[in-house]
N, C-alpha and C positions, 0 to 999 in steps of 0.2 A: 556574608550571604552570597549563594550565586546568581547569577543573573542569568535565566535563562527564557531562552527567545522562542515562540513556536509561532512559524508559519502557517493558517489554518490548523485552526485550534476549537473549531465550533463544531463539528458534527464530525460524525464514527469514530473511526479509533484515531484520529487526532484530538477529538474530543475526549476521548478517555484516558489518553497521556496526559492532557492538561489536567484531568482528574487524581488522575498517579502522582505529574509534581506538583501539584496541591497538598499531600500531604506530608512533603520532605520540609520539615522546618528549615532545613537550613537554605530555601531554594525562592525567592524572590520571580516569579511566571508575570511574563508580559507575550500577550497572544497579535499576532495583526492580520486581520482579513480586511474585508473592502465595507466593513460593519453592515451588511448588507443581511447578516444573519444572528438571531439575535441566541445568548447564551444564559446561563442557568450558574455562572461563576460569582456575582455578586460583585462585591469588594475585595474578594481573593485575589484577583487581577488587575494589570495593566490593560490597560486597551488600545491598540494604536491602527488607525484607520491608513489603509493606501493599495490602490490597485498594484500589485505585485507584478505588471506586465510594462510599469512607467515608473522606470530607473529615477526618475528624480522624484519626484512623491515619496516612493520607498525608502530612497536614502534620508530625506526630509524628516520622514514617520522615523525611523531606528536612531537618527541622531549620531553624536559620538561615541553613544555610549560603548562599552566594550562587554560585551556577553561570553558568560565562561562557555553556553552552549547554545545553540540556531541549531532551533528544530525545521527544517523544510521541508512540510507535503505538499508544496505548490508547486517546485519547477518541472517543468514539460519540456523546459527548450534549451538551448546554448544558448539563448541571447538572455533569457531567463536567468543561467548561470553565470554567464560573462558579469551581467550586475550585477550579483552574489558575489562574486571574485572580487569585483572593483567595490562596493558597497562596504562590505565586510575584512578589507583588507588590515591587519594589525587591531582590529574589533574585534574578533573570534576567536576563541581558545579551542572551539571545537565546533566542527558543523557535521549535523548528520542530518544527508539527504535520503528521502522515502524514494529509492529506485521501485524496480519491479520485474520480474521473471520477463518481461518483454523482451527486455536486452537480451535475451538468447534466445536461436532458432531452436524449435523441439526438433529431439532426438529420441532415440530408443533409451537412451542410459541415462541417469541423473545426472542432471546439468552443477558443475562445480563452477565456483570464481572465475574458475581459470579458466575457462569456455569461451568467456565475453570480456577482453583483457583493452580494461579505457586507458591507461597511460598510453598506449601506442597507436588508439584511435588517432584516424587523421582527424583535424577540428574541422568545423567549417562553422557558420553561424546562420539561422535563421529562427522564425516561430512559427506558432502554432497552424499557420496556414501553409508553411511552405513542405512542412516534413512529417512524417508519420507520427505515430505515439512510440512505436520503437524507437524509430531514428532521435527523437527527440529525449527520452529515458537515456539512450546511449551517448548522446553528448552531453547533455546534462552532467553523466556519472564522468565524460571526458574533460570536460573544460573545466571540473571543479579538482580532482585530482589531478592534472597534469600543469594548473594557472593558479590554484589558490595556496596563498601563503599560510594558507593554515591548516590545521591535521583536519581529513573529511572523513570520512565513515559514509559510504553507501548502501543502504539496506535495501534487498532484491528482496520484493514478497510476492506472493503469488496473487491471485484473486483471494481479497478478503470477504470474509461471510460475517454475518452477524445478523439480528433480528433487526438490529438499526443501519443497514446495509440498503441509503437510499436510494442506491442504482439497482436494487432489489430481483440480485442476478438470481436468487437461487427461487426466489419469492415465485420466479418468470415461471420457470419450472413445475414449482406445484401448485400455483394458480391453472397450469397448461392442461395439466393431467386430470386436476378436480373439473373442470368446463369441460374437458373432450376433445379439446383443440390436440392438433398435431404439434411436434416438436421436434426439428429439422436437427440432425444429428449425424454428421458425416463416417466419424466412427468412433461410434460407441466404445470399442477394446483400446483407445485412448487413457493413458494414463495422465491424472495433474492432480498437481499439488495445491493444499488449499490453506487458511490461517485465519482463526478468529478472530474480531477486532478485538476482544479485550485481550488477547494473545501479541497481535500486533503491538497496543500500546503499550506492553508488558516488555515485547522485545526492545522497543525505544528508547523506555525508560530504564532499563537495564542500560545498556549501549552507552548512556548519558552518565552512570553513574558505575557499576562496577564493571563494566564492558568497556572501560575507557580507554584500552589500552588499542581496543580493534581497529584499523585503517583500511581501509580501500572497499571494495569491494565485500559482500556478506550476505549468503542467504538467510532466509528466515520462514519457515514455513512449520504447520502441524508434522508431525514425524508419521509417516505412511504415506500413500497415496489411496485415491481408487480413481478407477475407468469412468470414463459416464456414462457409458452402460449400466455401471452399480450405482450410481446418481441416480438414477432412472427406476432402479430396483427397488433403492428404498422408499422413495418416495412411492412407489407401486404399495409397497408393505405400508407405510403409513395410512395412507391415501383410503387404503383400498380397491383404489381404480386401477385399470389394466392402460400404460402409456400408449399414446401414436404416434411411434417413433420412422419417421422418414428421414433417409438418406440427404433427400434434398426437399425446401420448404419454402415458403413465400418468407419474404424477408421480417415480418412481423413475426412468424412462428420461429424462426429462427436461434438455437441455443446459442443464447451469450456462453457458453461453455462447449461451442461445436469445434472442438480443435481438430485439424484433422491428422495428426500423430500425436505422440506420448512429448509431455512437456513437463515436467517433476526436476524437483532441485534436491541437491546434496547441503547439508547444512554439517557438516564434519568440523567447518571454521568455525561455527559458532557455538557449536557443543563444545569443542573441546576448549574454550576460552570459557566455558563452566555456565550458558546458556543450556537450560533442559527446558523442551519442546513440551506440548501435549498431545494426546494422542488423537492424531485423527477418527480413528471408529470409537472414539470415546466420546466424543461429543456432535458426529456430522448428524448422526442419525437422532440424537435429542436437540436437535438444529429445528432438523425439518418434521419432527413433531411436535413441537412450540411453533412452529410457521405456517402449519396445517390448521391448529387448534385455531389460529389467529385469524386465519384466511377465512376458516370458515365462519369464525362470527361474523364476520363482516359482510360475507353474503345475504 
């Protein structure tokens, strides 16, 4: 049987990987959060409690045991990672950390691998208070490939959507538009890329099992993009209300998706390692007409 580890395993698409290797017989799932939240796993699960930011707790909670695979959606930091290195040393057959589109500045072109290159980040070490979320993603993806003795898989996703999406980026959006309130949007003819969580956890659990071969570095996003201006659009067609879309906003009206250039990824590594995407205008727009329907009962 395998033994595999995931790092926050209770809500969105960590939660829904834990659902995926749930139904691999041959796959033994032990999850560790800070039990602070509760889950819907039963007796299908391990459960092992420890603040993931106190290196000896953590080590304490995982024990000796040796894990074919360490799922990580929790680390944010190099000091984060550095205990992943040291924790996990000669215990892990395979770790795959949940990066994110952050680690690269937008550009006009799709952003490949090779954009944001962690083996030859210089290191340095701090947390969550000393460094950005970028900066933090980027060492993260550096001090685990360039210090850990064991094969890592970094998976770069973009902002994730989904109806259980409970930083309820898109939710912000057609809540804005149904009220009337304005929606602060630097430029709209921004293109980004987006990815459903059951799509995310889809891409995970691949990665863990016929993806095994993939190291370093790896996008993972819906195949297309759109502007968010067409963000804006559809929700106008769902809605039926007309946006107030301003350049500049008070920081409450503010699009969590106000990029102000084009940020999109190339996923060419991950297709051709026989990973197939879904299509973005195949599912954005019965997204946010399922989030409409929702929104408004509840008005």
């Amino acid at each position: 049987m395998k033994k595999v580890l995931v790092l926050g395993g209770t809500r969105f698409f960590g939660k829904r990987l834990v659902e995926l290797l749930l139904q691999d017989q041959d796959s033994e799932v032990t999850i560790l959060t800070r039990g602070l939240t509760e889950d819907s796993f039963g007796e299908h699960v391990t459960r092992l409690a420890a603040d993931r930011t106190d290196e000896a707790a953590l080590e304490q909670a995982v024990g000796d045991t040796v894990w074919d695979i360490v799922y990580d959606n929790i680390c944010y930091t190099p000091d984060e990672a550095a205990a992943a290195v040291r924790i996990w040393a000669g215990r892990a057959k395979r770790y795959i950390l949940t990066s994110s589109l952050s680690v690269y500045d937008p550009q006009p072109e799709a952003l490949a691998e090779t954009d944001f290159d962690p083996w030859h980040y210089p290191l340095k070490s701090g947390g969550k208070t000393d460094i950005s979320y970028q900066e933090g993603k980027r060492q993260a993806e550096a001090v685990l490939l360039q210090t850990a003795d064991f094969p890592v898989a970094a998976v770069r996703f973009p902002i994730v959507l989904g109806t259980d999406d409970y930083t309820r980026r898109l939710h912000f959006h057609i809540e804005h538009v149904l009220a009337g309130r304005p929606v602060g949007i630097p430029n709209p003819q921004a293109e980004i890329s987006f990815i459903r969580s059951d799509e995310a956890a889809d891409f995970l659990h691949w990665l863990g099992r016929e993806g095994s071969a993939v190291t370093g570095p790896v996008n993972a996003c819906s195949d297309g993009t759109l502007t968010i201006g067409g963000v804006i659009s559809i929700i106008e067609q769902i809605t039926g209300r007309t946006a107030i879309v301003q350049s500049e906003a008070a920081e409450t009206d503010q699009s969590p998706f106000g990029i102000g250039a084009s940020w999109f990824m190339d996923t060419a590594k991950a297709r051709s390692a026989g990973f197939s995407f879904l299509s973005l205008s195949e599912w954005f727009t019965e997204l946010v007409s399922s989030l409409t329907h929702s929104l408004r009962q509840d008005q």
